[in-house]
N, CA, C and O atoms as CSV, one atom per row, in Angstrom:
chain,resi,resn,atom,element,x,y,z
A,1,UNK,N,N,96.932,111.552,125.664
A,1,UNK,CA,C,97.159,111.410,127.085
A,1,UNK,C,C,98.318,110.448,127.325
A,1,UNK,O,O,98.447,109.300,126.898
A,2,UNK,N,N,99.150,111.179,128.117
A,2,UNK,CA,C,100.224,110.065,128.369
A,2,UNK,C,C,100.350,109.028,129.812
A,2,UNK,O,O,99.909,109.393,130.902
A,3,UNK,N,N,100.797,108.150,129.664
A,3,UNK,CA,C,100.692,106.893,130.512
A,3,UNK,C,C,101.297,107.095,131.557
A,3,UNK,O,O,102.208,107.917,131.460
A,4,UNK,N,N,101.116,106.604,132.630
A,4,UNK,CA,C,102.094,106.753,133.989
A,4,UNK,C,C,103.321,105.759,133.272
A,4,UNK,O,O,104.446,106.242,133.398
A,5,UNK,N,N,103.259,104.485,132.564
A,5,UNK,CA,C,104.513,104.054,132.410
A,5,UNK,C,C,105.651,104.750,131.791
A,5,UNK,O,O,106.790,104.447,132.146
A,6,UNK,N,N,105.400,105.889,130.669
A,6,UNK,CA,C,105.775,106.423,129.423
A,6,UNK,C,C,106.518,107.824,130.590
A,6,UNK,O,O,107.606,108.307,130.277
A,7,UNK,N,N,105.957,108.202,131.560
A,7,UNK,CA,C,106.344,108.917,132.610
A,7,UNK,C,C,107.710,108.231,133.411
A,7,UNK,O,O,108.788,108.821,133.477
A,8,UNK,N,N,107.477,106.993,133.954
A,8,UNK,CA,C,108.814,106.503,134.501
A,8,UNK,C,C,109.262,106.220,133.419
A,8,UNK,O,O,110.309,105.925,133.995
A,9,UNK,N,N,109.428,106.073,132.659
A,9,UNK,CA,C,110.538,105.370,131.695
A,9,UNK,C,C,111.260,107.219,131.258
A,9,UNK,O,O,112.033,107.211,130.300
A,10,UNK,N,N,111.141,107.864,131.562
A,10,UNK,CA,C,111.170,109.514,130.791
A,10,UNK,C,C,112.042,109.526,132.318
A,10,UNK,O,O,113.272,109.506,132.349
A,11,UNK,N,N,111.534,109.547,133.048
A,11,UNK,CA,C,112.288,109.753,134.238
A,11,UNK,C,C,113.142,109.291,134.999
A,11,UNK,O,O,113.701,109.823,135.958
A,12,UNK,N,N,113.259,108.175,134.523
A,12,UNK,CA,C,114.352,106.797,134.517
A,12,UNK,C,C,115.371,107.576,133.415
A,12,UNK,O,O,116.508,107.777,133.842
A,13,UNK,N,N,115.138,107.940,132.324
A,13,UNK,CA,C,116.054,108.219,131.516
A,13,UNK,C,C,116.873,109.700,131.836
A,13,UNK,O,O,118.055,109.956,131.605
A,14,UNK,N,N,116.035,110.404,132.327
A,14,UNK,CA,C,117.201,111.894,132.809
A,14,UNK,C,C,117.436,111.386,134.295
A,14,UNK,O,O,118.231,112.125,134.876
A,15,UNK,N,N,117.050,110.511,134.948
A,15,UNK,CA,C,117.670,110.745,136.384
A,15,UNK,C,C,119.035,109.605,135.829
A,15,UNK,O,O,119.923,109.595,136.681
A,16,UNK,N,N,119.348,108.693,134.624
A,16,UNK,CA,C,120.084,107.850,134.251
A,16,UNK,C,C,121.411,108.689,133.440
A,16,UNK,O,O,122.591,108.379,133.605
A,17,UNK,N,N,121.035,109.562,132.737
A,17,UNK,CA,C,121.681,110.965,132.245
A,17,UNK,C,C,122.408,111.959,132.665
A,17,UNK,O,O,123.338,112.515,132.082
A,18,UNK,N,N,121.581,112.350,134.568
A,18,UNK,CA,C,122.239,112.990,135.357
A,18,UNK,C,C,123.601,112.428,136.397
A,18,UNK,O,O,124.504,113.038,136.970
A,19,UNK,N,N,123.272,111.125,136.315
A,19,UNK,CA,C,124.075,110.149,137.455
A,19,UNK,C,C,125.529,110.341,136.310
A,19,UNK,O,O,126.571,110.868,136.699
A,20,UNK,N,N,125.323,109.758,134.739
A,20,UNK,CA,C,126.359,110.288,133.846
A,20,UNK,C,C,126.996,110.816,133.852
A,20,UNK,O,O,128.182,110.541,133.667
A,21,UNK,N,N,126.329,112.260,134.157
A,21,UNK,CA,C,127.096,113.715,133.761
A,21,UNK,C,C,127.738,113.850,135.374
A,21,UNK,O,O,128.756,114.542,135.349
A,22,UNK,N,N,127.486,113.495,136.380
A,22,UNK,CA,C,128.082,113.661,138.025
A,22,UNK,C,C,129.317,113.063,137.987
A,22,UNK,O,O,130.326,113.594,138.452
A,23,UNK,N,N,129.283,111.646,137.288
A,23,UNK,CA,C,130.247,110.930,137.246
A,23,UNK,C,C,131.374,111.236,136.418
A,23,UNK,O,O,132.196,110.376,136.735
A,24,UNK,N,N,131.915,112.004,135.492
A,24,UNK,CA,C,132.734,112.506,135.552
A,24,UNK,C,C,133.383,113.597,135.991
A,24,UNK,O,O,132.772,114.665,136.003
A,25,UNK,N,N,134.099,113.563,136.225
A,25,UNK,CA,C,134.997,114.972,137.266
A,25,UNK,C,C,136.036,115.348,136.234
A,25,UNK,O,O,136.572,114.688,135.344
A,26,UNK,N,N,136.152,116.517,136.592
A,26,UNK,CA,C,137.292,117.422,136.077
A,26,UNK,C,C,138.581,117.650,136.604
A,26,UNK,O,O,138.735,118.025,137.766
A,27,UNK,N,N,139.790,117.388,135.599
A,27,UNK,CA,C,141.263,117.544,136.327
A,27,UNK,C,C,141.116,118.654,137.473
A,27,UNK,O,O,140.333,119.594,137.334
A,28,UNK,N,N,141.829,118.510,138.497
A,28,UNK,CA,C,142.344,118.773,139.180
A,28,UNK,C,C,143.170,118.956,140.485
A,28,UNK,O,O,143.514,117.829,140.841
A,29,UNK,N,N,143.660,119.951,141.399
A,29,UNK,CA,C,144.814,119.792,142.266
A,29,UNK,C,C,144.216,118.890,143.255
A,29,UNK,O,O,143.165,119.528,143.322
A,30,UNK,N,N,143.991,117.726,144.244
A,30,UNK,CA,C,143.048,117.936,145.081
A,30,UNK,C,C,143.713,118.067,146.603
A,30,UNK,O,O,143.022,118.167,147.617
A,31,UNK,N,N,145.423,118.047,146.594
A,31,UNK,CA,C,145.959,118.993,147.596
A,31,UNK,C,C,146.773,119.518,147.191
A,31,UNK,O,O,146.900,119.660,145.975
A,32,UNK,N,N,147.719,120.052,148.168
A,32,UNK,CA,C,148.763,120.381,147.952
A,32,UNK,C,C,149.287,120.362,149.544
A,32,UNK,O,O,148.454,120.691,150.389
A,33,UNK,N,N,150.542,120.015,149.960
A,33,UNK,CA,C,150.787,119.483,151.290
A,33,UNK,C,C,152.569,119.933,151.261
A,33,UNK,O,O,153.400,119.463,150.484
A,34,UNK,N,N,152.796,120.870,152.244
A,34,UNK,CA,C,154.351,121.351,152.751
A,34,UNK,C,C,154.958,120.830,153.917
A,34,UNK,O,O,154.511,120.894,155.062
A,35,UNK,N,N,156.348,120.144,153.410
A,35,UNK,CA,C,156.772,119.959,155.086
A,35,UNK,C,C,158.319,120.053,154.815
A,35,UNK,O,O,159.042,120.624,153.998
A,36,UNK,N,N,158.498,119.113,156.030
A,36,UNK,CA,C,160.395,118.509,156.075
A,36,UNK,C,C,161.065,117.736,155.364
A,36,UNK,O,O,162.278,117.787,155.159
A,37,UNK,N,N,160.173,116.859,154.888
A,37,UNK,CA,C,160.740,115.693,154.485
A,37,UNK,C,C,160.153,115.745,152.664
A,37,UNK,O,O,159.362,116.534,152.148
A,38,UNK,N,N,160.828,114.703,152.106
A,38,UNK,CA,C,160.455,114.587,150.456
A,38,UNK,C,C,159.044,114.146,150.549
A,38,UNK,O,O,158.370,114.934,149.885
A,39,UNK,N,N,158.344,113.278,151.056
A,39,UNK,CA,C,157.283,112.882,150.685
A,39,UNK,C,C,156.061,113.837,152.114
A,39,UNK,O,O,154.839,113.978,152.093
A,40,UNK,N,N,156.614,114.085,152.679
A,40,UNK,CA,C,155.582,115.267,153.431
A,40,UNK,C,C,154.907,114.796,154.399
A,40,UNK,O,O,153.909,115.404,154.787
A,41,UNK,N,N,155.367,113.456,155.069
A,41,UNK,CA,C,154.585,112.681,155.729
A,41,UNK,C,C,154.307,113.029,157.134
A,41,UNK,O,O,153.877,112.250,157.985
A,42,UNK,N,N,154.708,114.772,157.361
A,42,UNK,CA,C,154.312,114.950,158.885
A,42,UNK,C,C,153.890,116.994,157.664
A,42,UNK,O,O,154.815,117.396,156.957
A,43,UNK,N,N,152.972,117.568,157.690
A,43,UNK,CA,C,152.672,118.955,157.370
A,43,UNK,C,C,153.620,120.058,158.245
A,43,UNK,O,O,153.887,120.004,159.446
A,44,UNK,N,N,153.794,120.477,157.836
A,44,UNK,CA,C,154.590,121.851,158.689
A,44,UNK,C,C,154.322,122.917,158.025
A,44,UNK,O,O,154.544,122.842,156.816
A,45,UNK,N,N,153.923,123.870,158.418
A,45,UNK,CA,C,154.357,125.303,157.997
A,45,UNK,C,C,155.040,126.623,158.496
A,45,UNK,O,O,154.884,127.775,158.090
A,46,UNK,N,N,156.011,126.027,159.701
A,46,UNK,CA,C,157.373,126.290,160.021
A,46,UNK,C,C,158.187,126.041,159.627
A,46,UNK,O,O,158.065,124.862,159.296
A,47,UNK,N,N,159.489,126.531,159.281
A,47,UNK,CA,C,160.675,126.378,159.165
A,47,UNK,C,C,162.077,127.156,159.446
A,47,UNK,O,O,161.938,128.379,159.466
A,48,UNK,N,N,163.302,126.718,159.650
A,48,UNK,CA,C,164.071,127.460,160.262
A,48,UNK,C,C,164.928,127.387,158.938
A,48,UNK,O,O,165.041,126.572,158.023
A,49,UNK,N,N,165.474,128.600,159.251
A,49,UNK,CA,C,166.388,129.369,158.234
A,49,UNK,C,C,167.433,128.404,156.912
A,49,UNK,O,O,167.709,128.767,155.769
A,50,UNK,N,N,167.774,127.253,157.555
A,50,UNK,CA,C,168.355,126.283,156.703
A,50,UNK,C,C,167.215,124.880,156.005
A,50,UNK,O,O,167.245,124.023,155.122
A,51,UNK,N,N,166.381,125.335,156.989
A,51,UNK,CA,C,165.285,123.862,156.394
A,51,UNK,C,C,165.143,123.957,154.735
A,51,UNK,O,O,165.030,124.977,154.056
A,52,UNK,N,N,165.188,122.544,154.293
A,52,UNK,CA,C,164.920,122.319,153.021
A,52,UNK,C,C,163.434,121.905,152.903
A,52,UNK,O,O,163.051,120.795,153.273
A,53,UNK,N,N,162.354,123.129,152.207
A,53,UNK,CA,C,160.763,122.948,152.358
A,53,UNK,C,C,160.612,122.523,150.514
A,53,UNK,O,O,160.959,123.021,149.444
A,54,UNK,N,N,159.859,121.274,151.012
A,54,UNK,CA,C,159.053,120.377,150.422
A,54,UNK,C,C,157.690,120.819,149.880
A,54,UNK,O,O,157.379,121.966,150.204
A,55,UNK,N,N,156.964,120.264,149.253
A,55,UNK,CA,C,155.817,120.521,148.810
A,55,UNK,C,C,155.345,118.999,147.255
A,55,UNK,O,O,155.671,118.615,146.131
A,56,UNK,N,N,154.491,118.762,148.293
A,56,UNK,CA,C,153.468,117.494,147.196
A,56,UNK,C,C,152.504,118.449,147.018
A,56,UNK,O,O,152.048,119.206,147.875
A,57,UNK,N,N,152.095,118.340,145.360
A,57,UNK,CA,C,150.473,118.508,144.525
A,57,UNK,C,C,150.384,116.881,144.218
A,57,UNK,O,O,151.219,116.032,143.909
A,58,UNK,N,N,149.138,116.870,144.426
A,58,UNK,CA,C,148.508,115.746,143.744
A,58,UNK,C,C,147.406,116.198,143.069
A,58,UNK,O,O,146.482,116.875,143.519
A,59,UNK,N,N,147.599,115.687,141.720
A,59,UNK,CA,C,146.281,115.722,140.631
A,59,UNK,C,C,145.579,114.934,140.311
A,59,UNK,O,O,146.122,113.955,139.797
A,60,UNK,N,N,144.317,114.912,140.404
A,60,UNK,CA,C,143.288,114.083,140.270
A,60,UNK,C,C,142.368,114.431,139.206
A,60,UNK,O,O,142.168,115.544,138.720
A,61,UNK,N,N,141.647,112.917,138.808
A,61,UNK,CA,C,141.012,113.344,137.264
A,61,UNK,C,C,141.128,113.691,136.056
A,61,UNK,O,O,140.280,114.166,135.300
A,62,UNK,N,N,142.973,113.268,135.761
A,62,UNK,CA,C,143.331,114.014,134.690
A,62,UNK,C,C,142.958,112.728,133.412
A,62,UNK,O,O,143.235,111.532,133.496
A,63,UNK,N,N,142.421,113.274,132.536
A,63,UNK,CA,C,142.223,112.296,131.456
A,63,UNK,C,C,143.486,111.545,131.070
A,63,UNK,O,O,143.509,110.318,130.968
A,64,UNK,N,N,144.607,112.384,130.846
A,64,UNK,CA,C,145.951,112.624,130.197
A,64,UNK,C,C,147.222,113.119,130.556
A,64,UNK,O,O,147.498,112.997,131.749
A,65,UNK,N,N,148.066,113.646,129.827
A,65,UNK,CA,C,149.267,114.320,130.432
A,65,UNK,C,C,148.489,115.749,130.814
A,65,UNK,O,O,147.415,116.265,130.505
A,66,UNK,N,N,149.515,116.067,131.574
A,66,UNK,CA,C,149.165,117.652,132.136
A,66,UNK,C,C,150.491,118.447,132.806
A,66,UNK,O,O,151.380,117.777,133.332
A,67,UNK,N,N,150.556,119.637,132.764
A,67,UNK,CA,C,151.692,120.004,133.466
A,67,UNK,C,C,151.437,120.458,134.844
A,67,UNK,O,O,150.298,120.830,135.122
A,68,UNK,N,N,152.380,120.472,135.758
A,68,UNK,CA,C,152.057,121.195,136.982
A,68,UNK,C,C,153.561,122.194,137.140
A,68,UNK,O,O,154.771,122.055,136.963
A,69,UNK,N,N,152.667,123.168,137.550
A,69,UNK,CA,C,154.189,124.495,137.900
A,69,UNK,C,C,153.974,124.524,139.335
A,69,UNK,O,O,152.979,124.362,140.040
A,70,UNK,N,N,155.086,124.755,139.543
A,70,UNK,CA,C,155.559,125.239,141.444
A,70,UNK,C,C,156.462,126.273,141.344
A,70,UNK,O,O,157.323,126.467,140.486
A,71,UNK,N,N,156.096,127.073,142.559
A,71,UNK,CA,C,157.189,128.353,142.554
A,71,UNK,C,C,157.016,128.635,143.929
A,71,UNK,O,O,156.072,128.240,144.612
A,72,UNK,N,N,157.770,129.192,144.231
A,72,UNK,CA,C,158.181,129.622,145.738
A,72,UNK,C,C,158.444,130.776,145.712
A,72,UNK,O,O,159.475,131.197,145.187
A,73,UNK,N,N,157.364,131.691,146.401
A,73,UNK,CA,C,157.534,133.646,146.446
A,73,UNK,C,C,157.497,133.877,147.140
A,73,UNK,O,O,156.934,133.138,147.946
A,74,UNK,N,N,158.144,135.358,147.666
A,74,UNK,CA,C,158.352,136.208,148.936
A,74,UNK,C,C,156.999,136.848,149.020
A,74,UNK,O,O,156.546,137.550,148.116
A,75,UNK,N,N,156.292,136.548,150.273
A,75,UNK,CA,C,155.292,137.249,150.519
A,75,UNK,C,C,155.329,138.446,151.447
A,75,UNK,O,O,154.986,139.607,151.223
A,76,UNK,N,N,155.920,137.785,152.749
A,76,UNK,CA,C,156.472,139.225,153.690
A,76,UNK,C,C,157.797,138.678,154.006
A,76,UNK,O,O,158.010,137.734,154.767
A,77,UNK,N,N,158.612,139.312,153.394
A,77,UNK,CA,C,160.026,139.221,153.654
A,77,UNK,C,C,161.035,140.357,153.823
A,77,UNK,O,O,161.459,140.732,152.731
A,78,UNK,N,N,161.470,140.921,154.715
A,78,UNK,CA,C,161.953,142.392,154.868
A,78,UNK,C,C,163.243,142.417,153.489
A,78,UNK,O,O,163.860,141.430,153.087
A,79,UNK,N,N,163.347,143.549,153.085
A,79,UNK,CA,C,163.637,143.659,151.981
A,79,UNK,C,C,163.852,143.339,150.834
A,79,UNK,O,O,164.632,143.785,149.993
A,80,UNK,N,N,162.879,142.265,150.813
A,80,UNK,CA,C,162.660,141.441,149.640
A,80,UNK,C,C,161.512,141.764,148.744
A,80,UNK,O,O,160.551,142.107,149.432
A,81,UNK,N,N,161.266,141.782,147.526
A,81,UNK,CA,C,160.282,142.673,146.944
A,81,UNK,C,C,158.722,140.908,146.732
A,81,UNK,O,O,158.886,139.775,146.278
A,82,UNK,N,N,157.936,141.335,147.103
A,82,UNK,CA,C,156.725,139.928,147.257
A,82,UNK,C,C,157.201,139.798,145.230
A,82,UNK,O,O,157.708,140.451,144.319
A,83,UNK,N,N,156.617,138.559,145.514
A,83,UNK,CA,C,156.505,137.775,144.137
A,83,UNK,C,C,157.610,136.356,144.190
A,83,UNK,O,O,158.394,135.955,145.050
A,84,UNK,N,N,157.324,135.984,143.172
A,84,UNK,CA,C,158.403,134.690,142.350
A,84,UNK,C,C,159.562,134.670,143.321
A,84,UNK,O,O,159.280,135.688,143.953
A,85,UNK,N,N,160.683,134.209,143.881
A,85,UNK,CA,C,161.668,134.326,143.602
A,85,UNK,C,C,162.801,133.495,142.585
A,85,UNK,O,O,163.034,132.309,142.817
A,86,UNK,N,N,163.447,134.171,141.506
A,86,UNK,CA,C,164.219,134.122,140.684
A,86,UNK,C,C,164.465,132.350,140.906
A,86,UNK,O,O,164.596,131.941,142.059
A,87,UNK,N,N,164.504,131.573,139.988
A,87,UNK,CA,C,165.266,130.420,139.615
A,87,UNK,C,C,164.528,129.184,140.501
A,87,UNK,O,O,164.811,127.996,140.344
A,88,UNK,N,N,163.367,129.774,141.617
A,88,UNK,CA,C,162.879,128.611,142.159
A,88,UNK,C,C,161.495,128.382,141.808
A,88,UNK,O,O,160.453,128.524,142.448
A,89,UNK,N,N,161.788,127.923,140.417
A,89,UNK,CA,C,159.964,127.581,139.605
A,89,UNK,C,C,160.095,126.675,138.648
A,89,UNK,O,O,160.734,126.897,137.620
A,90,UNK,N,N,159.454,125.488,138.922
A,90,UNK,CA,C,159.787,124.272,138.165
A,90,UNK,C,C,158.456,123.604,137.609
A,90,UNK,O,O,157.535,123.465,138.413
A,91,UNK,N,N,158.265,123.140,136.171
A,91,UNK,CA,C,157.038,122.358,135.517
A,91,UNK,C,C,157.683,120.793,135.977
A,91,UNK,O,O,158.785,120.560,136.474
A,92,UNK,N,N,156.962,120.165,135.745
A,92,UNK,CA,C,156.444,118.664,136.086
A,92,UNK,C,C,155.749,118.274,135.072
A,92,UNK,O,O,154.649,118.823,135.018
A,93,UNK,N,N,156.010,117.394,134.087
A,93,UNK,CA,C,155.178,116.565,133.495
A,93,UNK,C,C,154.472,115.067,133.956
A,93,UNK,O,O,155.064,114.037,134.278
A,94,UNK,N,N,153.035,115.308,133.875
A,94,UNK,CA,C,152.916,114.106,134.265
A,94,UNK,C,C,151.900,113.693,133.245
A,94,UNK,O,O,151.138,114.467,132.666
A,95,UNK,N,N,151.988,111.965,133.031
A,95,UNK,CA,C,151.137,111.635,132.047
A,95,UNK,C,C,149.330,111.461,132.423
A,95,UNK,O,O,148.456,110.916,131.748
A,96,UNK,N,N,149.249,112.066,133.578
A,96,UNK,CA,C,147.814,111.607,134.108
A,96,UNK,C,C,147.851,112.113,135.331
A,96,UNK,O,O,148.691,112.860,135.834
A,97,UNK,N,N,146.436,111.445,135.979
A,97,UNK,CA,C,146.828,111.678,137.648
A,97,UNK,C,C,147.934,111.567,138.750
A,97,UNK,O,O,148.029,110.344,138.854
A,98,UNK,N,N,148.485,111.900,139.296
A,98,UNK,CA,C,149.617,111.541,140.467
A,98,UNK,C,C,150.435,112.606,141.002
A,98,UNK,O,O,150.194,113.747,140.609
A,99,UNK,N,N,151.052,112.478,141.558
A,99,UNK,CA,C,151.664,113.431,142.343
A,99,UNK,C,C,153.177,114.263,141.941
A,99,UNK,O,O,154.213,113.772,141.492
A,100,UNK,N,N,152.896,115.544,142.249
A,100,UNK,CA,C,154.365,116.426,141.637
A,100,UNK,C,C,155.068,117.006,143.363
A,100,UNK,O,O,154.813,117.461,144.478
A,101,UNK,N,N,155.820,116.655,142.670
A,101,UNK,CA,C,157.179,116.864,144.533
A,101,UNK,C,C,157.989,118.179,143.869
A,101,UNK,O,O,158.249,118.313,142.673
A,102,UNK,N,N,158.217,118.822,144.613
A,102,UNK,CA,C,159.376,119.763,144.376
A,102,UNK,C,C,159.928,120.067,145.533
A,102,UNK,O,O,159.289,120.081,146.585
A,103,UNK,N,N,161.449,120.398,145.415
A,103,UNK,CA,C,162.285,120.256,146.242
A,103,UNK,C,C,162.772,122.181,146.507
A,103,UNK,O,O,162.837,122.925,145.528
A,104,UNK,N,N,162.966,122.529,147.477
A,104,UNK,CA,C,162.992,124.010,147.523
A,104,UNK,C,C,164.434,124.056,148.455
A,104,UNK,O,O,164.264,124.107,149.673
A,105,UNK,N,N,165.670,124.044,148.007
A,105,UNK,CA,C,166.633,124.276,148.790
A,105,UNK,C,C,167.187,125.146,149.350
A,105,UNK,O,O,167.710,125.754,148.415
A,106,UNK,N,N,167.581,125.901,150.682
A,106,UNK,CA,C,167.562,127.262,151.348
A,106,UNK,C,C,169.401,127.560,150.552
A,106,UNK,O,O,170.321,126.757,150.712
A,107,UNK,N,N,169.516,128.807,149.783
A,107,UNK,CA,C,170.702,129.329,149.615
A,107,UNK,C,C,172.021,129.189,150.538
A,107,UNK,O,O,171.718,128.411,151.443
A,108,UNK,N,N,173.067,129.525,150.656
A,108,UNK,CA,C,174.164,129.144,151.081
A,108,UNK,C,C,173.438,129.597,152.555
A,108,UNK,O,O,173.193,128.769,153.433
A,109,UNK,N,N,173.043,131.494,152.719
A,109,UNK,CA,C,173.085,131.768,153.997
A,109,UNK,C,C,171.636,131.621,154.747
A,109,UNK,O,O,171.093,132.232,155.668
A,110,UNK,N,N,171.263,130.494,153.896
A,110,UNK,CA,C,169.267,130.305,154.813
A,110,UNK,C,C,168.463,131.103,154.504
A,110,UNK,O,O,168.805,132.282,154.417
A,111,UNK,N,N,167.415,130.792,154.295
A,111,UNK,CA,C,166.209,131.424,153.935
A,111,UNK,C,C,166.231,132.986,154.902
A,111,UNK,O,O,166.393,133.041,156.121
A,112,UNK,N,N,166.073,133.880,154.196
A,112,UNK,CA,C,165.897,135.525,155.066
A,112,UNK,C,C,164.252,134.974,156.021
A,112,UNK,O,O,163.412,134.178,155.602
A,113,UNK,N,N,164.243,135.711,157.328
A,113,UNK,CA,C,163.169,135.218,157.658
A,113,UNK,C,C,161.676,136.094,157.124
A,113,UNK,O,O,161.617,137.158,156.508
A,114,UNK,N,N,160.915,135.497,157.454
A,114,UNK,CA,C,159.574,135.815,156.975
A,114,UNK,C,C,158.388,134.782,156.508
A,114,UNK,O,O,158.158,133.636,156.894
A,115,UNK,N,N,157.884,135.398,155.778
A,115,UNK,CA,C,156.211,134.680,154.866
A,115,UNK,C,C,156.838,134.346,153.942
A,115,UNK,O,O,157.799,134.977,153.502
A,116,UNK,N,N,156.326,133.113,153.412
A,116,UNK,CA,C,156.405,132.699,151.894
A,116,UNK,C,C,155.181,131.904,151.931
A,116,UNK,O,O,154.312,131.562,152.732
A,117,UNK,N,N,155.618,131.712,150.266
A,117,UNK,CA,C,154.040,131.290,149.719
A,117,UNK,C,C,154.556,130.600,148.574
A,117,UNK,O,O,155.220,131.150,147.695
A,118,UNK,N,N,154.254,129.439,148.595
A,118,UNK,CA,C,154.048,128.178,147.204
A,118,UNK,C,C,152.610,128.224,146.607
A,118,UNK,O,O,151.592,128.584,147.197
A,119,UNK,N,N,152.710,127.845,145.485
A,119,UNK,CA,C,151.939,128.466,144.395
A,119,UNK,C,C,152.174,127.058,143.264
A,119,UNK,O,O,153.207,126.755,142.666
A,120,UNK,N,N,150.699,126.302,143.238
A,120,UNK,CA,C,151.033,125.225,142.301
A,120,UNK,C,C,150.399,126.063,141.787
A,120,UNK,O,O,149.915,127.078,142.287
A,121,UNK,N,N,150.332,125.379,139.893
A,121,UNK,CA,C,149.036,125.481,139.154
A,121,UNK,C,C,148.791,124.347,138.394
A,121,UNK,O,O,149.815,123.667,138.331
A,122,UNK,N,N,147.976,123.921,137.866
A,122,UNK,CA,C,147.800,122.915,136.970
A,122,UNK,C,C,147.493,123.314,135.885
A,122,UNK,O,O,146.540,124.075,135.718
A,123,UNK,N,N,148.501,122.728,134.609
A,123,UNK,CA,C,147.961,123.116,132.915
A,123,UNK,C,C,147.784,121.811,132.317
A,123,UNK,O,O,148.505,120.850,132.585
A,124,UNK,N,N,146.682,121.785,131.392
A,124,UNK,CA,C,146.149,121.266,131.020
A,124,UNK,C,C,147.253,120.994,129.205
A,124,UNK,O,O,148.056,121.849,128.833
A,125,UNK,N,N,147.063,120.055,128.629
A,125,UNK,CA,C,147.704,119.527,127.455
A,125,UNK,C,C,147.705,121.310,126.208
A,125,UNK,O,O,148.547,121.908,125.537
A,126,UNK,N,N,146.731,121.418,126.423
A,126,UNK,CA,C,146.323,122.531,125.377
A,126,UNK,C,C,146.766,124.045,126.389
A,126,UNK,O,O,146.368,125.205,126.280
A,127,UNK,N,N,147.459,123.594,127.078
A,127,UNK,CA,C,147.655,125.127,127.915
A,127,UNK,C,C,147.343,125.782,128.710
A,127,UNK,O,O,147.909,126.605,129.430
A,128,UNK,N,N,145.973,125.269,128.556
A,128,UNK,CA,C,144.936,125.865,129.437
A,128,UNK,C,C,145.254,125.775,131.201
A,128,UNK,O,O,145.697,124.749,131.717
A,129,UNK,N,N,144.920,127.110,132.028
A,129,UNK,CA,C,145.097,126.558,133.720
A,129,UNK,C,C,143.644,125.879,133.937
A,129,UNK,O,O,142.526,126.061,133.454
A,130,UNK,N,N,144.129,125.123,134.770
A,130,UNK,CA,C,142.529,124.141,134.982
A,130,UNK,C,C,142.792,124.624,136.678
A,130,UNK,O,O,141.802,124.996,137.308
A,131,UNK,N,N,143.582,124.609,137.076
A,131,UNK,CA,C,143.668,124.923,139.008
A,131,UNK,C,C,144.750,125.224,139.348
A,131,UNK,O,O,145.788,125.176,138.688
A,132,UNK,N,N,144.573,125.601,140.539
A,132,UNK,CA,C,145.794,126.244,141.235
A,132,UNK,C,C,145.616,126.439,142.766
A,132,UNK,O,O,144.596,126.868,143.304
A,133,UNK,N,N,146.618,126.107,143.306
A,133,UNK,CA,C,146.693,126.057,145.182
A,133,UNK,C,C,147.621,126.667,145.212
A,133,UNK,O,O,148.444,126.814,144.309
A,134,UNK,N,N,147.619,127.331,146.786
A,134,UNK,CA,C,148.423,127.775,147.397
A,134,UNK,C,C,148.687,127.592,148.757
A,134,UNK,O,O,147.729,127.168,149.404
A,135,UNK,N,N,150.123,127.873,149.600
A,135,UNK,CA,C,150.310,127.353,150.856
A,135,UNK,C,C,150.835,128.247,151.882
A,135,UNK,O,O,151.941,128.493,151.401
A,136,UNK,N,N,150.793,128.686,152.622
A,136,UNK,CA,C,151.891,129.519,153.275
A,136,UNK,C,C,152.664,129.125,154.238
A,136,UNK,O,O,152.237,128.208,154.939
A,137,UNK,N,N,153.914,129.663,154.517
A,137,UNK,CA,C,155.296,128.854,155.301
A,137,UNK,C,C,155.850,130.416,155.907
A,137,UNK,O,O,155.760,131.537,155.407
A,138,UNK,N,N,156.480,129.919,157.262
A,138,UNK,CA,C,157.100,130.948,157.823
A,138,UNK,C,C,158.722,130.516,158.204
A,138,UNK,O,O,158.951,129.377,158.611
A,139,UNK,N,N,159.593,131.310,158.074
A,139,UNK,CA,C,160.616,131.139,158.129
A,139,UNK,C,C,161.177,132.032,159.109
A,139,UNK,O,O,161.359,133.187,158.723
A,140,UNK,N,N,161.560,131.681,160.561
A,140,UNK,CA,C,162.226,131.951,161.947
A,140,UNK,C,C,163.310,132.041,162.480
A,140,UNK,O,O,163.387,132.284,163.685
């Protein structure tokens, strides 16, 4: 027969086990934020044909280094085919948690108007994707 003490002490020990296992978290994005400016300190997801659009990821929880990718794709853009566009997709190394900026500059004759869509992801040391956000922006 077992003891009521031999009971809390059993139950003291997995509710001490579970608090453990809560307490660590797993890498990842925990925003991602588009605007005007380099550090993003007002959100927008307008822009006019010459605006230079911004975009902060911040990663949280990373044990270690990790990479972050950004890319900027045509989502509805009249004659533009959706996906990637060509040459605007950049990795970021970072040694841990903190924040990846990328800078998205409009071509000589301004962004064609329409939808777009930024696209972080987060990779992990070994390759692996651990997360990924996305944003959408209109161009007028």
């Amino acid at each position: 027969m077992r003891r009521p003490k031999s009971n809390l002490i059993i139950c003291g020990g997995m509710l001490l086990a579970i608090l453990i296992a809560c307490s660590y978290s797993t890498v990842n994005l925990s925003s991602l934020k588009i605007g005007k400016d380099k550090t993003v300190s007002s959100e927008s997801s307008s822009f006019a044909r010459n605006d230079t659009i911004y975009a902060v990821a911040a990663v949280a929880n990373a044990p270690g280094a990790v990479k972050v990718k950004g890319l900027l794709a045509f989502e509805d853009v009249e004659g533009e085919k959706a996906g990637p566009i060509p040459g605007l997709e950049k990795t970021i190394d970072l040694p841990g948690s903190g924040t990846a900026t990328y800078t998205f500059t409009p071509p000589t004759s301004g962004w064609p108007k329409g939808k777009y869509r930024i696209e972080v992801t987060l990779i992990d040391d070994s390759g692996a994707q651990k997360d990924q956000k996305t944003a959408t922006l209109t161009v007028s």
